[in-house]
Structure formats: structure tokens, C-alpha cells
C-alpha positions in Angstrom: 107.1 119.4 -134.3 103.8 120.9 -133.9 102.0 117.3 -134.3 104.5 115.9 -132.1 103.7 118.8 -129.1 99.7 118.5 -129.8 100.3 114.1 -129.1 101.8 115.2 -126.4 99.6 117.2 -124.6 96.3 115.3 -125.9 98.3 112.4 -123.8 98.8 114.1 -120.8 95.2 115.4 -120.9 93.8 111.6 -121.2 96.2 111.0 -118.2 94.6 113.5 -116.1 90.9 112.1 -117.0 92.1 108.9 -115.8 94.0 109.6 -112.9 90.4 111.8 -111.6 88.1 109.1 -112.7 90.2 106.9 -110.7 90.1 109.4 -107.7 86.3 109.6 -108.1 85.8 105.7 -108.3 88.2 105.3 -104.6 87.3 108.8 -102.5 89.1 108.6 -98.6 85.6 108.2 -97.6 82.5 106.5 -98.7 80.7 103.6 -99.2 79.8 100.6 -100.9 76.5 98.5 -101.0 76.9 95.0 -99.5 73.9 92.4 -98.5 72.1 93.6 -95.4 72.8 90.1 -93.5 76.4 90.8 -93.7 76.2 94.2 -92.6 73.9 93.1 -89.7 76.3 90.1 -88.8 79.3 92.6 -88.4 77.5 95.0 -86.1 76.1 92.2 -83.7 78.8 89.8 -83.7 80.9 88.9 -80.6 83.7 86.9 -79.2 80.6 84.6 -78.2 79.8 83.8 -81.4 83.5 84.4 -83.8 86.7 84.8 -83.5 86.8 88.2 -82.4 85.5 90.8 -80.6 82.4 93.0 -80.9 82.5 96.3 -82.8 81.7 98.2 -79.8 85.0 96.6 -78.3 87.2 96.9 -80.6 86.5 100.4 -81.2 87.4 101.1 -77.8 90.9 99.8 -78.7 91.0 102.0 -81.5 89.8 105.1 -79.9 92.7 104.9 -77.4 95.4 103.5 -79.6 95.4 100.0 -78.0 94.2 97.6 -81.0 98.2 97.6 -81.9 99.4 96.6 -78.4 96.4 93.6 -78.3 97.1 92.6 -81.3 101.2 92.0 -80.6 101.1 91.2 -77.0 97.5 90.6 -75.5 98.3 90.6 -72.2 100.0 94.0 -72.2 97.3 95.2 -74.1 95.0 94.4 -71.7 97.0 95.6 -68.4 96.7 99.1 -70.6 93.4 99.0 -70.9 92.8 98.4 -67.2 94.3 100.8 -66.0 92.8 103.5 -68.2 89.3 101.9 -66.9 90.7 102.2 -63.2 91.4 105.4 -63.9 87.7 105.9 -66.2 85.3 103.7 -65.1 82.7 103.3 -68.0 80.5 100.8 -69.6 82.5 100.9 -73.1 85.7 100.3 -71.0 84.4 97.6 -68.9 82.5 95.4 -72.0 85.4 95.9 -73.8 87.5 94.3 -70.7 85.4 91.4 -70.2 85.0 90.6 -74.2 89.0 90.3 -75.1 89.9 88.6 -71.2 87.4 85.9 -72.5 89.0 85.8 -76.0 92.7 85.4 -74.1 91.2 82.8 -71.9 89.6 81.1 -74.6 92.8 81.3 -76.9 95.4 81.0 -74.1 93.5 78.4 -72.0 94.3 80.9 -68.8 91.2 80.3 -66.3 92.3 83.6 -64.1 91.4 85.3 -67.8 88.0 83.8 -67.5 87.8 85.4 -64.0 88.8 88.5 -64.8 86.2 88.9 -67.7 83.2 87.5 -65.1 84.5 90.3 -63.3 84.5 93.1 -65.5 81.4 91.8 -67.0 79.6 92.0 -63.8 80.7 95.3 -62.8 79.4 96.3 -66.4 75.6 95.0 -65.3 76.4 96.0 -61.6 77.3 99.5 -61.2 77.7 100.1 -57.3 79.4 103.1 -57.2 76.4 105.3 -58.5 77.3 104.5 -62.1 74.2 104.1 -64.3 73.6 100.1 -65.4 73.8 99.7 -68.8 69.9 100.6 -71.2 67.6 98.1 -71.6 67.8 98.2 -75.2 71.9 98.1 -75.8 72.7 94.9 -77.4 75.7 94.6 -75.3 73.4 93.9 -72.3 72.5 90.3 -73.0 76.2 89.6 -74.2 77.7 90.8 -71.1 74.9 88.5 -69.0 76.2 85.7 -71.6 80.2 86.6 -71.2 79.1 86.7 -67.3 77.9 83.2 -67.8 80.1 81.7 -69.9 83.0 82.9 -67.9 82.1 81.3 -64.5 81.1 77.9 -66.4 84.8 78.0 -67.9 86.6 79.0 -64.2 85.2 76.6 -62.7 85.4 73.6 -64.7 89.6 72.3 -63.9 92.1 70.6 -66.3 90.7 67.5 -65.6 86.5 68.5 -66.6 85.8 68.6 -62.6 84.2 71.5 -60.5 86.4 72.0 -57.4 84.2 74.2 -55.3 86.2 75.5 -52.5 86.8 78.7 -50.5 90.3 80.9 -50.0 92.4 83.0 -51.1 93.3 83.0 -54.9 96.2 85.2 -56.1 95.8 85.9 -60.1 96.8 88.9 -62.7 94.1 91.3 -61.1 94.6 91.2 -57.7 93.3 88.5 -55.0 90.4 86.7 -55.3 89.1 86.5 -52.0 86.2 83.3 -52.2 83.7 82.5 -50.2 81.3 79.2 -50.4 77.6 79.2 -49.5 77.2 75.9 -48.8 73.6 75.7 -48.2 73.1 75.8 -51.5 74.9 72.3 -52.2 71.8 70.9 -49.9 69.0 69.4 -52.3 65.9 68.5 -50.3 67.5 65.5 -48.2 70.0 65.3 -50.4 73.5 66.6 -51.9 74.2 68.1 -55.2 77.4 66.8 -56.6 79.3 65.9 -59.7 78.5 69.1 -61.5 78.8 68.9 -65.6 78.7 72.5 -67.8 75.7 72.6 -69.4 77.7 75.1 -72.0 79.4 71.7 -72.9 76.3 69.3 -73.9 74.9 68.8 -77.1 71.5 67.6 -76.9 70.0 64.5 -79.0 66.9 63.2 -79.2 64.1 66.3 -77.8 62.6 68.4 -80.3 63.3 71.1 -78.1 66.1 72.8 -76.0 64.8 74.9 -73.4 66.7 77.5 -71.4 65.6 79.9 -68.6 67.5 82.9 -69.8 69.3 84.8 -67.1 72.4 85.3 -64.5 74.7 82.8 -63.2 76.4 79.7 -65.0 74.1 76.6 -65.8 74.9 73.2 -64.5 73.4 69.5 -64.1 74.4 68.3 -61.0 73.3 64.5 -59.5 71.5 64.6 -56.5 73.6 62.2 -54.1 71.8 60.6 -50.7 73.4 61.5 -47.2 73.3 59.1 -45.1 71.5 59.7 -42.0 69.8 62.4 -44.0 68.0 61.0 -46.7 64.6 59.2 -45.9 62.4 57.7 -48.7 58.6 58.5 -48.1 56.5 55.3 -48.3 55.3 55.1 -51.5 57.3 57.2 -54.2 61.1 58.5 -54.0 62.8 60.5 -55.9 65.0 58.9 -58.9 68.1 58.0 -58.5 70.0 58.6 -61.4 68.3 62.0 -62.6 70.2 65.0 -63.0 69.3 68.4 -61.0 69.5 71.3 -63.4 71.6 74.3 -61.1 73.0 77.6 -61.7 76.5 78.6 -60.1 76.6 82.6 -59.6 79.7 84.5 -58.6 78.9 87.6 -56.4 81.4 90.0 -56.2 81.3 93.0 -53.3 81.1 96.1 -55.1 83.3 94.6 -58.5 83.9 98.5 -59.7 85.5 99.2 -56.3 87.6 95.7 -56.5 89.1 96.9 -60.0 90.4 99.5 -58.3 92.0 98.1 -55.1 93.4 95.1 -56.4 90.8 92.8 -53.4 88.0 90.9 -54.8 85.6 90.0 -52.2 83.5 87.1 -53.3 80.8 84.1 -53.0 80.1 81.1 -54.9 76.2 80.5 -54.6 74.8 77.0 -56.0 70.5 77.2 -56.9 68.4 75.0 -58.0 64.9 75.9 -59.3 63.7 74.2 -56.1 65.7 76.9 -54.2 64.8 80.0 -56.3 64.2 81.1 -60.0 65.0 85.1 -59.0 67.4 86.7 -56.7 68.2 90.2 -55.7 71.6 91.5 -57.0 72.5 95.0 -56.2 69.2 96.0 -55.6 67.5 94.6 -58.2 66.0 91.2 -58.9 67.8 89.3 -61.4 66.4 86.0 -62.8 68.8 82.9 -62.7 69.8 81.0 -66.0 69.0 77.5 -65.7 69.3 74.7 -68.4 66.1 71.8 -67.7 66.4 70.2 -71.4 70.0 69.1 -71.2 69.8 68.1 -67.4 66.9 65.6 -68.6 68.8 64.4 -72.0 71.9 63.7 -69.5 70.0 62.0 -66.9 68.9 59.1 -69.5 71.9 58.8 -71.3 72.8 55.5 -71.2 70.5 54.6 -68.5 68.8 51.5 -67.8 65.5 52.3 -67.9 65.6 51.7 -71.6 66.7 48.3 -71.6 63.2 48.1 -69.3 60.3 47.9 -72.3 61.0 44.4 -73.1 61.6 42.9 -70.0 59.3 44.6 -68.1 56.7 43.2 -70.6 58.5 39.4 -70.4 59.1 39.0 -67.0 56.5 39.9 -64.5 59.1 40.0 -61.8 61.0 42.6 -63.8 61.0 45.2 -60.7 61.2 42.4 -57.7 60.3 44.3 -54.9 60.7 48.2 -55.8 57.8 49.9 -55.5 56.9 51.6 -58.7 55.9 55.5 -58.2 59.0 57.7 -58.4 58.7 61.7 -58.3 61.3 64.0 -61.0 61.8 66.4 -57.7 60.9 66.1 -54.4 57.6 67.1 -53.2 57.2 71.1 -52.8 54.2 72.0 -50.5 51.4 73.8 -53.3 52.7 72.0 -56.3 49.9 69.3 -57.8 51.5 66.1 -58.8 50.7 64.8 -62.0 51.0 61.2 -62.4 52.1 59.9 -65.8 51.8 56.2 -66.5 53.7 54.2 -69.4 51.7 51.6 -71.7 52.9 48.2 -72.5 56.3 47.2 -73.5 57.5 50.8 -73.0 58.8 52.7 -69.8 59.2 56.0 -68.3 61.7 57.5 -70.2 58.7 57.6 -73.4 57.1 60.4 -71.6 60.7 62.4 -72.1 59.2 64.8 -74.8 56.1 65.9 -72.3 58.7 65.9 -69.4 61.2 68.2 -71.1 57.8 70.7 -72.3 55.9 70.6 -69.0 59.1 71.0 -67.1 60.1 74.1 -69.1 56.6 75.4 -69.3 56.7 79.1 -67.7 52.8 78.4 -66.4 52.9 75.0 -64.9 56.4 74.6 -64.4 56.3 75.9 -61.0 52.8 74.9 -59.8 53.1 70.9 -60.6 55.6 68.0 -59.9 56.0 65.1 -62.2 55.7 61.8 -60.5 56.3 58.3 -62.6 54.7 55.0 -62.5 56.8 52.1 -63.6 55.6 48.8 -63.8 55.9 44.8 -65.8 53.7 45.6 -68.4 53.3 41.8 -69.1 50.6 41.7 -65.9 47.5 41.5 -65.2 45.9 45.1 -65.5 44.1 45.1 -62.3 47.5 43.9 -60.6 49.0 46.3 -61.9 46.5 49.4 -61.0 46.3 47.6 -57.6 49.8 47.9 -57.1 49.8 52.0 -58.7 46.3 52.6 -56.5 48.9 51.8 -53.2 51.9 53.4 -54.5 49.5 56.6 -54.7 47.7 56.0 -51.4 51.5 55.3 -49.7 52.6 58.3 -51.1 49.9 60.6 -50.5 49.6 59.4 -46.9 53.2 59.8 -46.6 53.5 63.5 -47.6 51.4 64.5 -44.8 48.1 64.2 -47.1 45.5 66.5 -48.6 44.9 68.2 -44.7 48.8 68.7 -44.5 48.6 70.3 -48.6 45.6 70.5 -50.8 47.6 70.4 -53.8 47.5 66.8 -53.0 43.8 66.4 -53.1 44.2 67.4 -56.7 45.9 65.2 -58.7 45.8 64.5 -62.0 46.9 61.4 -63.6 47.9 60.5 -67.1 47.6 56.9 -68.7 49.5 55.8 -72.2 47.4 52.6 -74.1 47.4 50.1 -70.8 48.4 52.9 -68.7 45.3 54.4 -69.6 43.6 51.4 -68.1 45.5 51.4 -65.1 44.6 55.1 -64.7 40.7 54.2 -64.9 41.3 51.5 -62.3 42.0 54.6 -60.1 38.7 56.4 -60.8 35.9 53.9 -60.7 33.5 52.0 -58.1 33.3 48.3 -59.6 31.7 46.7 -56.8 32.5 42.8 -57.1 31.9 42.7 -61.1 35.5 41.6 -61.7 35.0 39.1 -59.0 32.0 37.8 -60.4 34.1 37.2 -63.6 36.0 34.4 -61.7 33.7 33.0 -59.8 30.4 31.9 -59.1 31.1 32.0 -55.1 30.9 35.1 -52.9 34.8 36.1 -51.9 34.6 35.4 -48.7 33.3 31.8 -49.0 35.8 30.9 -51.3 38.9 29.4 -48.6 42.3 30.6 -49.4 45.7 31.5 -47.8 45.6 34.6 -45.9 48.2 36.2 -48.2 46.0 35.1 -51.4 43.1 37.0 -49.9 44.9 40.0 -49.1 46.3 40.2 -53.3 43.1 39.4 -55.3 40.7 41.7 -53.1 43.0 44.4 -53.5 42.9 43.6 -57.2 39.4 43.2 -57.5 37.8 44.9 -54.9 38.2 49.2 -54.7 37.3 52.7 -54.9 38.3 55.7 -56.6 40.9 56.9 -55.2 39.6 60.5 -53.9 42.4 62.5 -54.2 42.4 61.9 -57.6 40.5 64.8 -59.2 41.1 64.8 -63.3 42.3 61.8 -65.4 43.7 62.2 -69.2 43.5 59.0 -71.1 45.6 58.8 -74.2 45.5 56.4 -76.8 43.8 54.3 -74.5 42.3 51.0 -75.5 38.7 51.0 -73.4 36.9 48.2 -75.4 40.4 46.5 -75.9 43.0 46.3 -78.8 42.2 44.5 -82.0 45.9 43.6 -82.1 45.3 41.6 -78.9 42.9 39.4 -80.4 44.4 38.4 -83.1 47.4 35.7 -83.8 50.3 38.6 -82.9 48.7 39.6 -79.4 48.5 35.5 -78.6 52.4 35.7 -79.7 53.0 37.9 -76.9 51.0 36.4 -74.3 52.8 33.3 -74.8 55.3 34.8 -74.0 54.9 36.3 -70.9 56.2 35.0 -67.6 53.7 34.8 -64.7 55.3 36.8 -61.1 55.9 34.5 -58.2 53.5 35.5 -56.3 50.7 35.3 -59.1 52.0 32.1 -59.8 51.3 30.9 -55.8 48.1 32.8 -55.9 47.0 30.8 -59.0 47.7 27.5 -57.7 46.0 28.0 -53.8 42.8 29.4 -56.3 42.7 26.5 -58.1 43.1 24.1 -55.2 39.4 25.8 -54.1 38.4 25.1 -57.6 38.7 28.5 -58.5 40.4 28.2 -62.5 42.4 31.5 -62.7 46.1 30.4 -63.8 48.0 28.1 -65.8 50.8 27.8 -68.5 52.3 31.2 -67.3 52.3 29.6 -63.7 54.0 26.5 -64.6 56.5 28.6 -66.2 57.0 30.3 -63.1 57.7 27.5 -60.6 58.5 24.8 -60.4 55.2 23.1 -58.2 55.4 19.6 -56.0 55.4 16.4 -58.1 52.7 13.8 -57.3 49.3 13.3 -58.6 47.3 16.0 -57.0 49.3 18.9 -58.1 49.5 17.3 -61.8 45.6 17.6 -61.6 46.0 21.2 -60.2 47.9 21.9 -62.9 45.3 20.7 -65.2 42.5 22.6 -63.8 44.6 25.9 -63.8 43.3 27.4 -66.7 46.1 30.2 -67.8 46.6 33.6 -65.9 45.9 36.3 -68.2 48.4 38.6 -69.5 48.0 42.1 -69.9 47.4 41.7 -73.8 44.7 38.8 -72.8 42.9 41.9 -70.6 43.4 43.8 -73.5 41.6 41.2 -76.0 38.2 42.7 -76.7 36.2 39.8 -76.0 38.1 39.3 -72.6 36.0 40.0 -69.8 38.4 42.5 -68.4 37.8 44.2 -71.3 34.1 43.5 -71.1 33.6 44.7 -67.7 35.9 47.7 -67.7 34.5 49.4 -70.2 31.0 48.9 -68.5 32.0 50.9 -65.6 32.0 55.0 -65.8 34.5 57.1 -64.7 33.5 58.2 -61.2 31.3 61.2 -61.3 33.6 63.2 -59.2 36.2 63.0 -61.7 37.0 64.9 -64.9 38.2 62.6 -67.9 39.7 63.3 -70.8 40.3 61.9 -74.0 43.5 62.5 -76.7 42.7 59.6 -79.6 45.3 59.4 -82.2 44.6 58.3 -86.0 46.2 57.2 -88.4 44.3 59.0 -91.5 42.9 62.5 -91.7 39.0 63.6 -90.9 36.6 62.0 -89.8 38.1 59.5 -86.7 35.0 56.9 -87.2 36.4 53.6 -88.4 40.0 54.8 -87.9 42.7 53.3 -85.9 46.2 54.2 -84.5 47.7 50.7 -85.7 46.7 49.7 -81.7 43.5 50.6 -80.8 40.5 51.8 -82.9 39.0 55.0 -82.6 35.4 53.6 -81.6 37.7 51.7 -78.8 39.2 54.7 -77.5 36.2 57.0 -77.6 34.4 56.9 -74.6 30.9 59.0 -73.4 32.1 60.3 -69.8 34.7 62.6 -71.7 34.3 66.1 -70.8 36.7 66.5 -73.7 37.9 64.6 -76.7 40.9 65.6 -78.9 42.0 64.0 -81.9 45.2 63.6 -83.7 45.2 63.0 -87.1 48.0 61.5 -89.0 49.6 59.9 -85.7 50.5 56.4 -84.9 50.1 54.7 -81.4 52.4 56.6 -79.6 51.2 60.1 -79.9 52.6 61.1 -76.7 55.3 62.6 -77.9 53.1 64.2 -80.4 53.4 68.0 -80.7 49.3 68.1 -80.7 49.2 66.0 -77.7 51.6 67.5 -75.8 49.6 70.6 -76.2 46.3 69.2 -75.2 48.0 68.2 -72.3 49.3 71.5 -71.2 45.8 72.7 -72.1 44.0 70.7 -69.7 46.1 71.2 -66.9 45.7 75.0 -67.2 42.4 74.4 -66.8 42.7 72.3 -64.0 44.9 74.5 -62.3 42.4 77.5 -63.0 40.0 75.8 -61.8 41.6 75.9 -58.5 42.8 79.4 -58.3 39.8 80.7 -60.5 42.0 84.3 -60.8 44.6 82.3 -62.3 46.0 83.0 -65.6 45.0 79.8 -67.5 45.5 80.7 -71.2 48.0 79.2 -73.3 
């Protein structure tokens, strides 16, 4: 017995051991160690970027015995809330609000949800009843901007993926929505905005980088339609077509806290651009807009025909017809220096898209320059083609009122790729008649021709810098010609080329005054009168020159181009890409040699190693570029802040 009663209470003590080691292993409260990510992850999460709510919210819900009522029926849960907030009207209360209306829209597919949480989401950043707007540092600050934003992009955007922008009255679960429309806001220069897409709802391809300008209001891409009667083309350049027009919608609600409590939500729809304005005043305070440049751009040349342009704008000479060439991103904003950016061969403007999406996004020169575009049939003669870019900028200038009108327009800059480089120094130097005394041994005006022949080859051949034209970057630009033109693949491509019309006519009333400029490209252009005479013409023709003959080395083009300086008055730049590492000499890009490209007149030279051809996309280039136009830009407001 006594062994039996001694097990027995030996077992019962081991009991109680266990049962307080297990106690002291699982207390009511304490803690465990987890990985600091995970802990960091739950206390800044939101409905933005999970499935649920924020901590902050749903400790609301627990704090007043709600999280039971969400969880079983949502939209009694939130009627609950709501009226505790109308009756105590606070910045948990309201975040909450606007965090689990945006999960029931988003789960339910209910747009009025989506309203509501744009409404309690702005009366959370816009007290107006004396309440105090939320601290600068409290997380929830830039997640109520974001639920703000995301809420209007979602209520506005319909079943069928279109943005019905109209004013009235709209009865939902809060109250009435009483809209308003500004309408001036739809206006865009001489144009309208329409077709809106969600920039919330694109996924961008193809740009290193994705740039947003974080702040209020819903981001948009909008085209840019012409009104007719309205819209006017300035000679010279026009705006693109088929770009897109990166706007922000905002929703301003009269005093939202008030609303909440009457049931009557006063309201306007306002539409900006960044042409109209960046920053606003909202209750008193100025509020940056959010806008979205990167995915307007990617959208704009989706699928558009500009790409299909590289290889028949270098075949066919009459690639454009009559279009003029120069096109502008925006239109022209009185103050803002245009920088001109000009393709090389076989390529087109959309190649510049990488420097387009950094410059436009660029918080130092993205609102003190304008982007204007020079497109052209690479397959031409270069000093056509810098004729034809020298009137387009003339046109243009002229047609914006001129330097007297905006000084802004006395400085521009211009920026040539490979040939477009050429074309850019056409615009800067004083040749006198040395490209006419390649041709001929004549004077030009002893040599008889047909007035319309006249008026083409001295514009070609006969100019001077263009004086507005202040700074010129030359990148990967082939001054002593291409060694790839000269040799067996370069003679490929010339053969290939198809003379213009008009070159074609030019080249034959030349050669009737003995004058041997054209030839096989011209007899592939038309088709010329049979007989005897013309068969002889056709003999003495010679060939018109391609762009890659002008690029040849030993071409006289190439000769006499890179004889002449860079006007003086002009500040050049160089940006010379190689293939290898340091030193540049007796490098190359796979295009043009270094000892090509390198020219004396540079007030700066920058090279990038380890990069083919077509650095301009280059990361290095890119920020050369953005160097020197600080520069240029501080140069003419010398208080400026031009560091990078």
C-alpha cells in the first residue's frame, strides 16, 4: 500500500511540473521572435497592396466591436461605422472608412463604394471643419493620397473601360452626389482631350524607367483630338498626332466632413494637364498633382506606325510625300527652350523614347524645355535633308512669333544621332559655295536651270547658321564619314535606295546643262521620255548620292563637311561611344570610328565605353545630355540651379 500511495503522489507531482512548464511555455501574453521583414510587412501593409486592410484600420474595428459585423455582412458593418464617425469625426475613423469602402468596391465591383472611400479619404487629408490634417510623418498619409487616387481612377472608369464625364445629380449609399464639370480643363492648347485610359491599368514595356509625379488626383493618358475651326497648325512644326497627354482627374468635394454628415455632397470634376498646372490650392494649402509621363509615352507608340518608318524612310526618298518633318511633344509654352532631337539613318523618332521619357520626367528641365522632333528619309542626300530641317526650323520659329515675341526661342538647342548629327552641323556652319564647287566648275548662277531647280540646290548648298540656334550636341556622329559606308555593305545600301521625284527632275535638268549630279537612283525614280537625247542624258547622269555615299569618307561631302567649323557663336558638343574600354584612340562603335567622331571645336567631349552605335539610349548619354542642358539653361538664368 505504502509503495502504491508514494507512485501515486510522485505521478501527480510530475503532472503538476508539466502542466506549469506548459503554462510557462504559452503565457496569455507575450511574444515570439519572427524575421523583421515580416514584422515590418504587417505593420505597413494595406488594402493597396493585400487583401486586407491596414493595422491601423482594422484596429478601429476591433476597438469598437465592428470586425464581427464586417466580417459577416460588409455593408452593415460599414453603415455602423459611419455613423459612429458622423457622430466622432476623427482621422482613425475616417482612414478606416475609406480603406474597407475600397476593399468592398474592389471585392464587390460596387463603383458608389469607390466614391464613398474618395470621400472619406479626402475629408481624412482635408479637414475643413477646424479638425487638424493628418502629421507629416503618419504612414497613413501617403496611403490615404493613394486610396484618394485609386478611388476616383476606379469611379470613373464604367463597365465597358470608358470615362463618362458628365455633371448631375447621383443618388448612391451615402447620400447624393451632387457633380459639377469644369470643362475648361478638357481644352488642350487648340485642342481637346479625349479618350481617357487609367494609367493605374498599364503595364509598361520597353523604358528602363517608370516615372511618376507623386501627388493628388487620379492619373490619366488622354489623346489630344483637333477641333475643327479651332485647331491651326503653325507653319513649320505641329504637334503629333497620335501622342498621348498625360492628365490628372481630381474630385473636389465642398467641405467632405460636413457632407458625411448631411447626406449632400457638393462636388467638381477638374481635368489638368502639366501644361495647365503641376500644383493647386486645396483647402488652403497647395497640393501637388499626380501625373503619370512614362506610361502616357509607352501608350502613345504602342503599335504605332512610326516604327514601321526606319526601313522605308531609308528606301524610299518619298517616304513622307509632302509632310513637313518637325513635330513638337506639346505645344509651344512661351519661356520653354525647344530642344530639337534628330534621328540617324534607317531609324525614326520613336529611338529617342528613352531620353524622351528621362528629360520629360526630369524635375529640372522638365518644365523649362519642349521636345520638338525631326523626321526625315534617311536614304537622302544630307544637305537635302538639313535643307529641308534648316526650313522646318526657320517656319517654325517664324511662326511662333520668333525670338522678339519669346527669347526662349533664340536659344535652341539641337541634338543629332549618326547622320542626324550631320544634319544638325548643316544648321551651324557658314560654307560659302564649297559644296557647290564640288559639282561644278561654273559659278551658280551661270549654270541655266529651271526656276524650281534653282530654288532646291541653293537652298541645299548655299546657307547660314541658323541664328537662333545657340548649342548643338552631336552624338555618335560620323564627321569624317563611316568606314561601314565605304566598304561593300554601305554600296549594298546605296543601291538600294530610291531617288525622290523631285531629286530625280532636278538631276536630269542638271545634267541637260552638263552638270553630272544623278543617275541610277534617278532612273529608278521615273520613268524619263524615250528618244535619243534623253538616252544620252541618262548616260551623262552620273548617280545621285545617297546618304551612305555622303557618308563614305572619301566622298566629298564628307570631305568638305568636316573642313568647315562649327560657327563660332555656337557651343558643340560631343558624346562618342566605343566599343572597348580606355583609351577611345583607334576605337569604334561598329559605325563610326572614334578619330571620325572626335572633332576640335568641342567645348566638351564625353565618352562611352562599352557601347555600340546607338548609345542614345545609353544611361551615360542620357546623362550627358541632361548635363549640358543644365548648363545651357544656367547659362541663361545665371541664378539658376544648374546641378544635377
Amino acid at each position: 500500500m505504502k509503495l502504491r500511495a508514494v507512485a501515486i503522489r510522485a505521478g501527480r507531482a510530475a503532472l503538476a511540473v508539466a502542466l506549469a512548464a506548459a503554462l510557462g511555455c504559452a503565457t496569455p501574453i507575450g511574444v515570439r521572435r519572427i524575421d523583421e521583414d515580416r514584422v515590418h510587412q504587417n505593420l505597413t501593409s494595406s488594402v493597396l497592396s493585400s487583401d486586407r486592410a491596414s493595422v491601423p484600420s482594422r484596429q478601429v474595428l476591433l476597438r469598437l466591436g465592428l470586425s464581427k459585423h464586417f466580417r459577416e455582412d460588409p455593408e452593415r458593418g460599414l453603415a455602423e461605422l459611419h455613423a459612429r464617425t458622423v457622430e466622432e469625426m476623427n482621422l482613425d475613423r475616417l482612414f478606416a472608412l475609406a480603406e474597407f469602402s475600397f476593399l468592398h468596391a474592389e471585392r464587390q465591383g460596387d463603383r458608389s463604394y469607390f466614391v464613398a472611400a474618395s470621400i472619406y479619404a479626402y475629408a481624412f487629408l482635408f479637414p475643413e471643419d477646424g479638425g487638424a490634417p493628418p502629421n507629416a510623418f503618419d504612414p497613413r498619409l501617403r496611403t490615404a493620397v493613394d486610396l484618394y487616387n485609386r478611388s476616383i481612377a476606379r469611379a470613373l472608369v464604367n463597365e465597358a473601360g470608358e470615362v463618362a464625364l458628365r455633371a448631375g445629380e447621383f443618388p448612391f449609399h451615402l447620400g447624393v452626389l451632387d457633380l459639377d464639370l469644369d470643362p475648361t480643363g478638357l481644352d488642350w492648347a487648340d485642342r481637346r482631350l479625349a479618350n481617357f485610359t487609367s494609367a493605374a491599368e498599364l503595364e509598361v514595356r520597353g523604358l528602363r524607367n517608370r516615372y511618376r509625379r507623386a501627388g493628388l488626383g487620379a492619373p490619366f493618358a488622354a489623346d489630344a483630338v483637333p477641333v475643327q475651326g479651332r485647331t491651326r497648325a503653325v507653319e513649320g512644326i505641329h504637334v503629333a498626332e497620335k501622342l498621348k497627354v498625360p492628365v490628372t482627374f481630381l474630385l473636389r468635394y465642398q467641405d467632405a466632413r460636413s457632407s458625411l454628415r448631411s447626406g449632400r455632397f457638393p462636388a467638381t470634376l477638374e481635368v489638368y494637364s502639366l501644361e495647365r498646372a503641376a500644383e493647386i490650392e486645396v483647402a488652403g494649402r497647395p497640393v501637388p498633382l499626380e501625373f503619370e509621363t512614362t506610361s502616357s509615352l509607352a501608350l502613345g507608340l504602342e503599335g504605332d506606325e512610326i516604327w514601321k518608318f526606319s526601313l522605308q524612310g531609308f528606301l524610299e526618298g518619298d517616304a513622307l510625300g509632302d509632310q513637313d518633318g518637325l513635330f513638337a511633344l506639346r505645344p509651344h509654352v512661351p519661356g520653354r527652350v525647344p530642344v530639337v532631337l534628330v534621328h540617324g539613318t534607317a531609324s525614326n523618332p520613336a529611338r529617342w523614347a528613352e531620353l524622351l521619357n528621362e528629360l520629360e520626367s526630369d524635375p529640372k528641365l522638365g518644365d523649362r524645355i519642349e521636345i520638338w522632333l525631326f523626321i526625315y528619309s534617311t536614304g537622302n542626300p544630307i544637305l537635302y535633308s538639313a535643307s529641308l530641317l534648316r526650313s522646318s526650323l526657320r517656319n517654325a520659329v517664324a511662326g511662333l512669333g520668333g525670338p522678339e515675341s519669346d527669347p526662349a526661342l533664340g536659344r535652341m538647342v539641337v541634338i543629332g544621332h549618326s547622320q542626324g548629327g550631320l544634319l544638325t552641323k548643316a544648321q551651324v556652319i557658314d560654307p560659302g559655295d564649297r559644296f557647290w564647287s564640288n559639282t561644278s566648275d561654273r559659278s551658280f548662277d551661270q549654270v541655266e536651270m529651271k526656276p524650281e531647280t534653282r530654288e532646291l540646290v541653293g537652298s541645299a548648298v548655299f546657307f547660314e547658321p541658323l541664328p537662333f540656334v545657340k548649342r548643338v550636341v552631336f552624338i555618335s556622329t560620323p564627321h569624317r564619314g563611316s568606314f561601314l559606308a565605304g566598304n561593300w555593305l554601305g554600296r549594298i545600301a546605296s543601291d538600294l535606295f530610291n531617288a525622290p521625284t523631285n531629286l530625280v527632275g532636278t538631276g536630269v535638268d542638271l545634267a541637260r546643262a552638263g552638270i553630272s549630279v544623278a543617275g541610277d537612283a534617278a532612273r529608278r525614280g521615273i520613268d524619263l521620255a524615250t528618244g535619243d537625247e534623253d538616252t544620252a542624258i541618262r548616260r551623262e547622269m552620273g548617280r545621285i548620292p545617297s546618304s551612305v555615299d555622303n557618308m563614305n569618307p572619301r566622298h566629298p561631302f564628307s570631305l568638305t563637311i568636316s573642313s568647315i567649323p562649327v560657327d563660332p557663336g555656337v557651343i558643340a558638343h560631343s558624346i562618342i561611344p566605343v566599343k572597348g574600354g580606355p583609351p577611345a584612340d583607334g576605337q569604334n562603335d561598329g559605325v563610326v570610328a572614334y578619330e571620325s567622331a572626335s572633332i576640335e571645336e568641342a567645348a566638351s567631349e564625353y565618352v562611352v565605353f562599352h557601347s555600340g552605335h546607338s548609345t542614345q539610349s545609353h544611361p551615360e548619354t542620357i546623362q550627358e545630355v541632361r548635363r549640358i542642358l543644365l548648363d545651357h539653361l544656367a547659362d541663361a538664368d545665371p541664378e539658376s540651379d544648374g546641378a544635377p
